[in-house]
Legacy VTK file of the C-alpha trace (Angstrom):
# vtk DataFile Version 3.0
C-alpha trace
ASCII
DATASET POLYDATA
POINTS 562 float
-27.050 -79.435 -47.912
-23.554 -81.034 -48.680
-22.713 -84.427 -48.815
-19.154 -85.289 -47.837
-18.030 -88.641 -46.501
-14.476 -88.017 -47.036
-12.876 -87.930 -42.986
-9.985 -86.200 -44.715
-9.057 -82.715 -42.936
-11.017 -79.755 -44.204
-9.756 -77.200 -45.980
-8.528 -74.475 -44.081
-11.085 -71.858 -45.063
-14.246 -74.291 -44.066
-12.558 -74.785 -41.029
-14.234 -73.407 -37.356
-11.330 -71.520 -35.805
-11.275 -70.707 -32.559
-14.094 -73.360 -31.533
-13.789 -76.454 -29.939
-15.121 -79.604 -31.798
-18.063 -81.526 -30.535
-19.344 -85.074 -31.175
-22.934 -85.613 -30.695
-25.257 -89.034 -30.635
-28.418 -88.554 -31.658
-31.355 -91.648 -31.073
-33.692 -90.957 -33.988
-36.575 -93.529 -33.104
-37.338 -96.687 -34.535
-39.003 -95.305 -37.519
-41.111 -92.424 -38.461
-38.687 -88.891 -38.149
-41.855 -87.206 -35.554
-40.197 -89.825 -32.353
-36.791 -87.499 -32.427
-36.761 -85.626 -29.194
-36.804 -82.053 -28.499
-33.019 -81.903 -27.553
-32.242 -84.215 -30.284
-33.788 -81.258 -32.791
-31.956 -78.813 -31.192
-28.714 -80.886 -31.944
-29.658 -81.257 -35.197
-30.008 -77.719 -35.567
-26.807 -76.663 -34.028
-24.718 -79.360 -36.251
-21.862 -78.415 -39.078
-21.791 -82.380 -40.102
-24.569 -84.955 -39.643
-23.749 -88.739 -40.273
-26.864 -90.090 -41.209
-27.637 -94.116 -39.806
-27.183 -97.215 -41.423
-31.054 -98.788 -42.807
-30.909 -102.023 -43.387
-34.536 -101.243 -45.239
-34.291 -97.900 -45.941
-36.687 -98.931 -49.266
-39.277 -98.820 -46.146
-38.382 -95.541 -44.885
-39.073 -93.330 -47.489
-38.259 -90.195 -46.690
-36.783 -90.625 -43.069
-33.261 -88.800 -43.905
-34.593 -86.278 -45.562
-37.185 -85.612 -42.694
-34.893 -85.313 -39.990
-32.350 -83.489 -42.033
-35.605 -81.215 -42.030
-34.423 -79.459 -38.448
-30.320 -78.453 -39.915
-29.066 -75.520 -41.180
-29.229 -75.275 -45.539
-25.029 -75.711 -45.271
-24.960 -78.308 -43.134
-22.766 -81.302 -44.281
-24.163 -84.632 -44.778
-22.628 -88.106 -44.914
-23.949 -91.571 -44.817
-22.512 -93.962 -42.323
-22.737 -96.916 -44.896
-20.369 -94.574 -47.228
-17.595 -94.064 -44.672
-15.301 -96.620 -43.666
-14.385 -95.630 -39.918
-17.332 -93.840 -38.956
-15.687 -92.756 -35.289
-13.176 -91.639 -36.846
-14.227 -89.405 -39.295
-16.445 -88.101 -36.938
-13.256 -87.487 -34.483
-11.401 -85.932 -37.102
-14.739 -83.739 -38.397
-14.731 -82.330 -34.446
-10.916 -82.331 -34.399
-11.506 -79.063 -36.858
-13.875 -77.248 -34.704
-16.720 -78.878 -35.450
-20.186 -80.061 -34.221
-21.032 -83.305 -35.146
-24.200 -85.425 -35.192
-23.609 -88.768 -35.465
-27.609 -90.609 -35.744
-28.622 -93.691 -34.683
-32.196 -95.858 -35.620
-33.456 -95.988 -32.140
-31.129 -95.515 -29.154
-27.072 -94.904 -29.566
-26.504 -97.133 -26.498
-29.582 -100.014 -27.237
-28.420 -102.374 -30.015
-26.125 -99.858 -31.587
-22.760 -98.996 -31.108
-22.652 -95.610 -29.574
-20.847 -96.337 -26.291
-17.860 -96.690 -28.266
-17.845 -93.296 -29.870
-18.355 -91.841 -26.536
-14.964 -93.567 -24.857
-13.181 -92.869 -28.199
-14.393 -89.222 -28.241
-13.541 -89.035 -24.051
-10.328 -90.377 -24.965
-9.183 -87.835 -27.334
-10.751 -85.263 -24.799
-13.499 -84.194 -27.117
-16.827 -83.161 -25.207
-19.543 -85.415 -26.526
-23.241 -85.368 -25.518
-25.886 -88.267 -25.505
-29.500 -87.530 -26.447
-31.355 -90.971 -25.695
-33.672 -92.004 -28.518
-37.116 -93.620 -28.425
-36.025 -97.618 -28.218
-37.949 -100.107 -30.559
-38.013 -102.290 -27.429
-40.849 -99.980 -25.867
-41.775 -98.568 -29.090
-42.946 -101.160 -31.684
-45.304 -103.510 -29.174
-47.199 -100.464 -28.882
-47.612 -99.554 -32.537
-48.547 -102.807 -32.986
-51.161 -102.496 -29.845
-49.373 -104.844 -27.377
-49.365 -103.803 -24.223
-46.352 -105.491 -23.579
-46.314 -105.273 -19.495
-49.758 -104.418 -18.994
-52.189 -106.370 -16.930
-49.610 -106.826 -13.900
-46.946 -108.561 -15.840
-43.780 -108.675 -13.850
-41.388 -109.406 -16.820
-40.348 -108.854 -20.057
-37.543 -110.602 -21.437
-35.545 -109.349 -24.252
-33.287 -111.308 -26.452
-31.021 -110.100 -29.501
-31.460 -113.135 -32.008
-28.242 -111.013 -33.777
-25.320 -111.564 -30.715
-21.509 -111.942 -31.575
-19.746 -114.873 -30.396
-22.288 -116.497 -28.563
-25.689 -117.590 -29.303
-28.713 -117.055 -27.157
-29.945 -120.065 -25.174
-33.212 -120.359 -26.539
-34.193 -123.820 -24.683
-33.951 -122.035 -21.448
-35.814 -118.942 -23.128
-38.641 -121.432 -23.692
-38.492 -123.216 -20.162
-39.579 -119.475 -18.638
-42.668 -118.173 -18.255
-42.006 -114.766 -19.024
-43.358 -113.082 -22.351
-39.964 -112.805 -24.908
-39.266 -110.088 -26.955
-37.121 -111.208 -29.828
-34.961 -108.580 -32.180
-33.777 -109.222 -35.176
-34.929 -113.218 -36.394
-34.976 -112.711 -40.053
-34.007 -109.538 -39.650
-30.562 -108.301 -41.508
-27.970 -106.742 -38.835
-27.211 -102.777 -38.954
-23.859 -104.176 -38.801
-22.844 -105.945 -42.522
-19.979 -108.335 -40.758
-22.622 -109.210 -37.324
-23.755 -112.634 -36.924
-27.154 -113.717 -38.378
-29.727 -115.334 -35.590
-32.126 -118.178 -36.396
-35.278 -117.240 -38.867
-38.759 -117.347 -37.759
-39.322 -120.755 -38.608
-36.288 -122.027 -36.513
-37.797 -120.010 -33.232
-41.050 -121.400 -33.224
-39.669 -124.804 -33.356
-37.265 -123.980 -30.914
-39.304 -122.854 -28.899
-42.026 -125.123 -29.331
-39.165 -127.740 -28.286
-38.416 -126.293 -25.324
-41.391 -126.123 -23.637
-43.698 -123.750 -25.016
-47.105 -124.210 -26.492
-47.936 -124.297 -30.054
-50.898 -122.196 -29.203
-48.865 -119.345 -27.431
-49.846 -116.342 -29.313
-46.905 -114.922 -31.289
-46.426 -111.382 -33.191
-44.260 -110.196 -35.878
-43.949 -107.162 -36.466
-42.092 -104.896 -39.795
-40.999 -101.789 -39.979
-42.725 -101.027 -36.430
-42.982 -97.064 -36.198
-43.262 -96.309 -39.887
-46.465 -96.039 -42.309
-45.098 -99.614 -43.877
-45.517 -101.235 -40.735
-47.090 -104.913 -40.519
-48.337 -106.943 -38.130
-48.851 -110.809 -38.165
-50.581 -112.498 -34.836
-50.650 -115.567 -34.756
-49.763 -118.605 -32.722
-46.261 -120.811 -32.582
-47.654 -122.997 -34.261
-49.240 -121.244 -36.916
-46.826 -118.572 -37.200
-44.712 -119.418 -40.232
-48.051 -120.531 -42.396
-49.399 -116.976 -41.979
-46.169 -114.984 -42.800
-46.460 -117.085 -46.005
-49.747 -116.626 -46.508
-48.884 -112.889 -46.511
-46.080 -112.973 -48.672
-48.076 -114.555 -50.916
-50.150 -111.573 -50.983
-48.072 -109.033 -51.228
-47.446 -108.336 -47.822
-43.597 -109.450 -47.480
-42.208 -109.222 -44.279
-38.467 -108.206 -43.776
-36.173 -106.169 -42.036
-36.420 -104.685 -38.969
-38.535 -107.062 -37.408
-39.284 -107.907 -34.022
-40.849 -111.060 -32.827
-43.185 -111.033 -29.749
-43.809 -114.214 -28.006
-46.563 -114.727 -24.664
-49.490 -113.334 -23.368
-49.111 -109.871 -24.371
-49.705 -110.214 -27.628
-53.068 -112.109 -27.038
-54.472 -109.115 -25.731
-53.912 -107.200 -29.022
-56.352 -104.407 -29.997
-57.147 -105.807 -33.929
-56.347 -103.768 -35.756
-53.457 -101.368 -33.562
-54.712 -97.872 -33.027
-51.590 -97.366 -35.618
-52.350 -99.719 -38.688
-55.997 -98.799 -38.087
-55.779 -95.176 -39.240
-57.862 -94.546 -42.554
-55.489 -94.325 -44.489
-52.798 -95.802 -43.241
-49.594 -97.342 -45.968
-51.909 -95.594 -48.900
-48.820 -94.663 -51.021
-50.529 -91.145 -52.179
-49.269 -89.008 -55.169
-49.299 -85.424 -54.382
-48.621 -83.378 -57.628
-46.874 -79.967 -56.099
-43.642 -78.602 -55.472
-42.025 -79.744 -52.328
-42.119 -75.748 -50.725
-46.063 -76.203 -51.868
-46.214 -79.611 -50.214
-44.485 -79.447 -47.076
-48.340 -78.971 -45.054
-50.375 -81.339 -47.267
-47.684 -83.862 -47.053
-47.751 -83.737 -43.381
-51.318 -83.892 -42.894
-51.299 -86.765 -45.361
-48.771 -88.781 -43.162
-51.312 -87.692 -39.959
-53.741 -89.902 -41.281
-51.132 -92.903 -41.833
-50.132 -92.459 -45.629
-47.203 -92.363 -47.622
-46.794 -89.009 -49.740
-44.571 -88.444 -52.363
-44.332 -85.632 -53.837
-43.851 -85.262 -57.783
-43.433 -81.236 -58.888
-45.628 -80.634 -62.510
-45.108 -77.601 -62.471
-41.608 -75.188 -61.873
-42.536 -71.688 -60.902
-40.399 -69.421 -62.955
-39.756 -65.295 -62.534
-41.310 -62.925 -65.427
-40.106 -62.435 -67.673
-39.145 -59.023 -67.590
-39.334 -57.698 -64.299
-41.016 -54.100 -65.072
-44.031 -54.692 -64.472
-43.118 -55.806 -60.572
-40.496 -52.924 -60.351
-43.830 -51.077 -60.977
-46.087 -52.608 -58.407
-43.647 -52.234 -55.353
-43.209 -48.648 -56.311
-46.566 -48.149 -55.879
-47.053 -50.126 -52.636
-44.647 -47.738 -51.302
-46.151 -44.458 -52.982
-49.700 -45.258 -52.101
-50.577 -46.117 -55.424
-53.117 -49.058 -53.941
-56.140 -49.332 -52.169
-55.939 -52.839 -52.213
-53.713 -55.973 -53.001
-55.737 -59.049 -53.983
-53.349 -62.183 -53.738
-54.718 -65.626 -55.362
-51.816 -67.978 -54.212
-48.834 -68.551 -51.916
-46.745 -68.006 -54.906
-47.888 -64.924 -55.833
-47.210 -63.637 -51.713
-43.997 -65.480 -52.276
-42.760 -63.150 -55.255
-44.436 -59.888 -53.822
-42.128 -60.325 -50.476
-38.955 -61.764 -52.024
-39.484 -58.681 -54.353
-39.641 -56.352 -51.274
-37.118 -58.154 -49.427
-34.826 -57.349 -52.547
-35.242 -53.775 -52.155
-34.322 -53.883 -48.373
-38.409 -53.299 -47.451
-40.630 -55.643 -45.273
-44.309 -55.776 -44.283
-44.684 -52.208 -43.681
-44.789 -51.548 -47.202
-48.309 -52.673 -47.015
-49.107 -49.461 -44.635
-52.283 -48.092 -45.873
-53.725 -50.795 -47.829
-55.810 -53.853 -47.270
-55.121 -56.912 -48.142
-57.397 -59.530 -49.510
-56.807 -63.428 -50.028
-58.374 -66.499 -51.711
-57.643 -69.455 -49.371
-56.246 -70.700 -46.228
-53.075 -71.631 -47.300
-52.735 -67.745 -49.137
-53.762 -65.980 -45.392
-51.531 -68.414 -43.769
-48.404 -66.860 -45.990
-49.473 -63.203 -45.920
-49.660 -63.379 -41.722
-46.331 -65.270 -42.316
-44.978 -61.954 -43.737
-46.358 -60.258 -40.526
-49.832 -58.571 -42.475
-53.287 -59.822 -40.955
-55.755 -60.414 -44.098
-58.528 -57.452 -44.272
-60.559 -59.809 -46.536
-61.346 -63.842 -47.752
-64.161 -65.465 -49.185
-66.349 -67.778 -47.289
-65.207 -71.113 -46.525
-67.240 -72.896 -48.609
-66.349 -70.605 -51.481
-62.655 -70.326 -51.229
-62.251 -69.177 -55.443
-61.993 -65.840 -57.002
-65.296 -66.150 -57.697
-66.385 -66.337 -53.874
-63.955 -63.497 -52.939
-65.514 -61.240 -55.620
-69.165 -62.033 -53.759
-68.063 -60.732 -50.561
-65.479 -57.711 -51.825
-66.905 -54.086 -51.560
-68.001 -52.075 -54.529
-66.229 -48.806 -55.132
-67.287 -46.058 -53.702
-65.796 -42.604 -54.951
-66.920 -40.892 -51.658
-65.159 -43.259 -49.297
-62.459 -45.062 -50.806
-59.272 -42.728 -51.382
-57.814 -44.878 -54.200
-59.860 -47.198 -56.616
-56.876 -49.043 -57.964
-56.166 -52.742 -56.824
-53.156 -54.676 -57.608
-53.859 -58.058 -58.514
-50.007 -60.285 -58.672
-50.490 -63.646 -60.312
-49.402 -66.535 -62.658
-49.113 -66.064 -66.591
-51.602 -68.627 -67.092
-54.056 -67.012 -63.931
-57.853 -67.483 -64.911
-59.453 -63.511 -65.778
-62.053 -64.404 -63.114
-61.471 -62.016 -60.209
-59.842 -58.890 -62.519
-63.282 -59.297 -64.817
-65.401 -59.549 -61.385
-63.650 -56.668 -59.691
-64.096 -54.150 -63.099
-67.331 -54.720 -62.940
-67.776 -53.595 -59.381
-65.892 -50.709 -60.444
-62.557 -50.729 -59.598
-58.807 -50.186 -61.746
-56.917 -53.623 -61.985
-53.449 -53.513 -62.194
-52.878 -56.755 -63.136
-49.003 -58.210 -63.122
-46.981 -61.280 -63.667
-46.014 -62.032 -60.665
-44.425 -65.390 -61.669
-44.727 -67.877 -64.097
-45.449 -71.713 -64.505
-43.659 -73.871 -66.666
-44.326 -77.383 -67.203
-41.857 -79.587 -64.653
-39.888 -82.254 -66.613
-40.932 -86.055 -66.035
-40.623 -87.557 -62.790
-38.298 -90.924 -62.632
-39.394 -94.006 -64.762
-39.933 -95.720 -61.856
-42.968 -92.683 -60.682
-44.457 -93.051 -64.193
-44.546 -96.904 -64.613
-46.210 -96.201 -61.064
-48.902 -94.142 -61.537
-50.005 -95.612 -64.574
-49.417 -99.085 -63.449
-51.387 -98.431 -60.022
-48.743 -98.303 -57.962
-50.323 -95.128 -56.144
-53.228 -95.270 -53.885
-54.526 -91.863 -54.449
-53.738 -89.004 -56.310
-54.626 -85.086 -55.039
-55.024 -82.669 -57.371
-54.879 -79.639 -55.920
-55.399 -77.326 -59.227
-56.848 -78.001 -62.921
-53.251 -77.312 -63.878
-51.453 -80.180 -62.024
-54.325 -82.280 -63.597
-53.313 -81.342 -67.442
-49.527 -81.583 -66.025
-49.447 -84.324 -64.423
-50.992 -86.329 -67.514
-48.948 -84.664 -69.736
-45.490 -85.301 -68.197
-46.920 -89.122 -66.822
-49.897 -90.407 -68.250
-52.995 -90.840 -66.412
-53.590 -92.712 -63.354
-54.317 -96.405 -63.455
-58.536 -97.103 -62.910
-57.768 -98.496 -58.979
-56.035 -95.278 -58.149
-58.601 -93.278 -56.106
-58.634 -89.577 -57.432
-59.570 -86.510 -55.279
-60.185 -83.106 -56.147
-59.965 -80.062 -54.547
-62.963 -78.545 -55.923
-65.675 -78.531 -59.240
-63.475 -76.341 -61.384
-60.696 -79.148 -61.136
-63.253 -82.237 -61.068
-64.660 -80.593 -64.017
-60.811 -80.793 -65.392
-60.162 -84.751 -64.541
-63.609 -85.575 -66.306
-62.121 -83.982 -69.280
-58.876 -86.316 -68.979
-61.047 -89.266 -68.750
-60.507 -89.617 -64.901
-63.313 -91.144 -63.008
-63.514 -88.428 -59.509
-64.272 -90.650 -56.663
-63.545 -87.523 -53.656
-64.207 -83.960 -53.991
-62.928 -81.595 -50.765
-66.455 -79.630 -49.557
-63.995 -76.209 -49.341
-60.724 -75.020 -52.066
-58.368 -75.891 -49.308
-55.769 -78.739 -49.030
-56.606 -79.408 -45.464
-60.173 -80.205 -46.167
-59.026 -81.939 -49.376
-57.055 -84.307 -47.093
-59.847 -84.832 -44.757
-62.099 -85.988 -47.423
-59.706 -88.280 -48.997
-59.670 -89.772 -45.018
-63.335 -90.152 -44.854
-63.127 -91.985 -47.882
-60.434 -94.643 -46.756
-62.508 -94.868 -43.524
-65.625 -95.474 -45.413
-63.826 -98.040 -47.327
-62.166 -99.834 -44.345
-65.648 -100.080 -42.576
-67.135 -101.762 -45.817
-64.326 -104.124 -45.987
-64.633 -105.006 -42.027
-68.330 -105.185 -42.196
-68.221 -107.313 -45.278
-65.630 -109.863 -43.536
-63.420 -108.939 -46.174
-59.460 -107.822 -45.488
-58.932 -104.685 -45.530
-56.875 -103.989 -48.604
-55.091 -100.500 -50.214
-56.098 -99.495 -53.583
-53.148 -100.479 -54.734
-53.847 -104.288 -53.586
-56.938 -104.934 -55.363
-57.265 -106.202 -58.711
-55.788 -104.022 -61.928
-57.776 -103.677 -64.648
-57.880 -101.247 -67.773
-57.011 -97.557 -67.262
-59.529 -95.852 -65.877
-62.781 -94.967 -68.414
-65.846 -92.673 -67.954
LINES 1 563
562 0 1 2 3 4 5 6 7 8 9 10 11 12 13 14 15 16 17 18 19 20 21 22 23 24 25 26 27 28 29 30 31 32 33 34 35 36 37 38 39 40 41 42 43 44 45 46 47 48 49 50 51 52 53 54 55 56 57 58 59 60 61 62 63 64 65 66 67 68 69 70 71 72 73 74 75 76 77 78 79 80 81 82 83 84 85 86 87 88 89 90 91 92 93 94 95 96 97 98 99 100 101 102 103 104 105 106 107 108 109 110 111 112 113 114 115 116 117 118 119 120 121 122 123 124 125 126 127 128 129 130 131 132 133 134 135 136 137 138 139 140 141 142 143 144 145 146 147 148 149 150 151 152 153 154 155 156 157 158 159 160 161 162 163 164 165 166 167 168 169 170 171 172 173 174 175 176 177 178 179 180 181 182 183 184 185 186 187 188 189 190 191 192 193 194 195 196 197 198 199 200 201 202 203 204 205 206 207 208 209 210 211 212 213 214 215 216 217 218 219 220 221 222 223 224 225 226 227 228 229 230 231 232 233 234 235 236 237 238 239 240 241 242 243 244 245 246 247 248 249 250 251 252 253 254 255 256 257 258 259 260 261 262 263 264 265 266 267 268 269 270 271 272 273 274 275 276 277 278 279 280 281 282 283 284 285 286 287 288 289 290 291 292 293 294 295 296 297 298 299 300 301 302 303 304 305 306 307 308 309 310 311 312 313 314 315 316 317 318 319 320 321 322 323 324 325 326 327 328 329 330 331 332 333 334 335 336 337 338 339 340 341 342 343 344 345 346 347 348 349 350 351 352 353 354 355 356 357 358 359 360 361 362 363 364 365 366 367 368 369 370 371 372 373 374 375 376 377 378 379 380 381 382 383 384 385 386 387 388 389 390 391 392 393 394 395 396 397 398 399 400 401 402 403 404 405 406 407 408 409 410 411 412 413 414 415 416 417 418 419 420 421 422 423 424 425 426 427 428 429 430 431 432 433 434 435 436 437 438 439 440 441 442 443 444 445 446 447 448 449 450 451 452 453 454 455 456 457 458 459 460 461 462 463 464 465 466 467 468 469 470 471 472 473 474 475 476 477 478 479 480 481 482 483 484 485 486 487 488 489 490 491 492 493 494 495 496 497 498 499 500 501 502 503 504 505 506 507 508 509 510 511 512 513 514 515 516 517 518 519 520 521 522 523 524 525 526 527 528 529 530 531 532 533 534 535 536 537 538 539 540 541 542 543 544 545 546 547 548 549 550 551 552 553 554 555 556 557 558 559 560 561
């Protein structure tokens, strides 16, 4: 993707001739990227330029950009709004060109944002624009947080922007009601750098408290609502502003976007919200793969509530000659093979791209079965159109279990004996041992191979060996030798999870203490273990009257020692 926040013209060979510009507006939810609508996707999808929002905490959105930039084309251009000046404008003159434009908005374009003005200014330089509503905090946040904010029969909601420009909300009278309040911004910085501050937290409750209201009314602020960093504080007027210290003190700092929810509502909570109370949920997890390798895992991880980041320790490299694989696709299409044996998405990866280079597709596999290792390995191969003729069990996804279920050779009813086995460099002998001995040829080729990545960011490293990371999945003995090579080892309150005995066996060697091992070799179930384990954990701390606290949270000691 490009990044351009110049509104300058284009030049005339990017240009769309022939098309007529169009503007966009695009609510992206209060938070997490998976609350964009279906026709907000497609918009995305369709765009030449996106203008990405303003974030006045985008330290607490890791990752939200980059997610929704997830659904555009690979040349889309990108700009952020806080790097343009006139951000109508540049998005008139981007349409002016023969463009499509998506301009994104946290939340709703028309719902404390500015959108209605790009729609006059785009209707007034006859430009066809399109709305595509976005999920509002308003409705949004109270129920992350498990408010039902008009449940129970209550006839009103009233909602107050403690951020207004040239008048200030009359917050006596906003006491004097009855109805429950819902209260944006407080503390809260403005998407807007020039829009007027309201009162902090401290100033409502008084306020408020002044005008009428109880100091026990139950009050809620809520962070980040929508998003894996969200946190909620109930408390009471009165009691409100000792508590949010109380949690700063701890580590639990409370800033922008907040939203402050005052009345009855919030005293019929569920503790803790169906949201904060998943197993794993703000667990900052390291996963140690390349992003293409991560994509899944990642989004199973964030699922179950947790922050992934993804750190590559490995690059995946061609051969280096590529004779050898020149070879093999010959003999795919000759009918060299009875079988293909793949061991890893990569090594699917290089056999198609390899294909694809030579014009062929999946029907180069006519004639010959096709085994695979693991779930994620099938799930590529029927991604190139083949259906798998063979896997191990699945509680022995390895070489080793796909060489206890794969036929012996038989001269007098297998045509061909020969098997082409594409792998790593660095690829265990394992299978090509097991199948020889079952009597069968073993063309074994480089499909790719794995260099060390270089080190991640200072920031990563002082991380994970200062315990900045919850967790830690290693998904192969390699990114366990890589990962300590190019970081250093994870702090002792990191928990460490393994996908199987052959890498546990690995971290043991490092010096890492393995606290969850995935029954199966698959990243799914390695994921689903690592939740069982925060669940176990959350139900000890509940149980125990203790808080429930992240890895991260408790107290550091030494690096972790067998």
């Amino acid at each position: 993707m490009n990044a351009n926040a110049n509104p300058s013209p284009l030049p005339e060979e990017q240009r769309a001739p022939g098309r007529s510009g169009h503007v966009a507006l695009v609510g992206a939810g209060p938070g997490g990227a998976g609350l964009l609508t279906l026709r907000g996707a497609e918009l995305l999808r369709d765009a030449d330029v996106v203008i990405t929002p303003r974030e006045p905490a985008a330290e607490d959105l890791a990752g939200f950009r980059e997610e929704l930039l997830a659904h555009c084309r690979e040349d889309v251009t990108t700009a952020r709004a806080e790097d343009i000046g006139d951000v109508d404008a540049f998005a008139l003159a981007r349409a002016r060109e023969g463009l499509r434009v998506v301009r994104l908005f946290s939340g709703d374009p028309f719902f404390g944002c500015r959108g209605a003005d790009l729609v006059r200014a785009c209707q007034e330089a006859g430009i066809e624009v399109e709305v595509a509503p976005g999920v509002s905090s308003v409705t949004a946040v109270p129920t992350f947080a498990g408010i039902p904010l008009m449940g129970h029969g209550t006839p009103e909601v009233r909602i107050l922007n403690a951020r207004v420009r040239g008048a200030e909300v009359d917050w006596h009278e906003a006491a004097a009601c009855d109805a429950p309040l819902l209260i944006l911004g407080g503390d809260a910085p403005a998407e807007e750098p020039d829009e007027f501050q309201g009162p902090g937290f401290d100033v409502l409750c008084k306020t408020l408290i002044a005008g009428g209201r109880p100091a026990s009314t139950p009050v809620a602020v809520v962070r980040a609502g929508g998003t894996t960093r969200q946190t909620t504080v109930a408390s009471t007027l009165g009691r409100l502003v000792a508590e949010l210290k109380a949690k700063d003190a701890k580590g639990h700092h409370l800033t922008a976007p907040a939203m402050m929810i005052v009345g009855a509502p919030v005293g019929r909570r569920s503790e803790p919200s169906w949201y904060e109370g998943r197993p794993l949920f703000g667990w900052r997890v390291l996963v140690p793969r390349t992003k293409e390798q991560a994509a899944a895992l990642s989004e199973q991880l964030r699922d179950h509530g947790a922050v992934p980041e993804e750190v590559p320790t490995i690059s995946v490299e061609p051969p280096r000659t590529p004779q050898q694989m020149e070879r093999a696709v010959r003999g795919l299409v000759t009918g060299r093979y009875q079988w293909v044996a793949f061991t890893s998405v990569n090594a699917v990866r290089a056999i198609r791209e390899r294909l694809e280079s030579y014009g062929l597709d999946a029907r180069a596999f006519a004639g010959v079965k096709v085994a695979v290792v693991g779930e994620a390995t099938a799930r590529a191969v029927r991604e190139f159109g083949i259906q798998p003729d063979l896997a191990p069990p699945g509680d022995a996804q390895s070489s080793a279990g796909l060489v206890s279920v794969w036929p012996p050779y038989d001269a007098e009813i297998d045509p061909i004996e020969r098997v082409l086995l594409p792998r790593a460099d660095i690829a265990t002998e394992t299978l090509a041992a097991g199948l020889t001995d079952l009597g069968w040829e073993i063309d074994d080729v480089t499909a790719y191979r794995t260099v060390r990545a270089a080190p991640p960011p200072a920031p990563v490293r002082e991380a994970i060996k200062g315990g900045g990371f919850d967790a830690v999945l290693f998904t192969s003995s390699s990114t366990v030798r890589n990962l300590v090579g190019i970081a250093g080892k994870p702090h002792n309150t990191t928990v460490i999870a393994v996908i199987g005995p052959e890498t546990e066996k690995t971290a043991v060697e490092f010096g890492l203490r393995v606290d969850v091992v995935a029954p199966k070799a698959s990243v799914s179930a390695l994921v689903d273990a690592l939740s069982e384990y925060g669940a176990a954990k959350r139900r000890e701390a509940i149980e125990a009257g203790k808080p429930v606290l992240k890895p991260s949270q408790k107290r550091r000691g030494r690096r972790r020692k067998l």
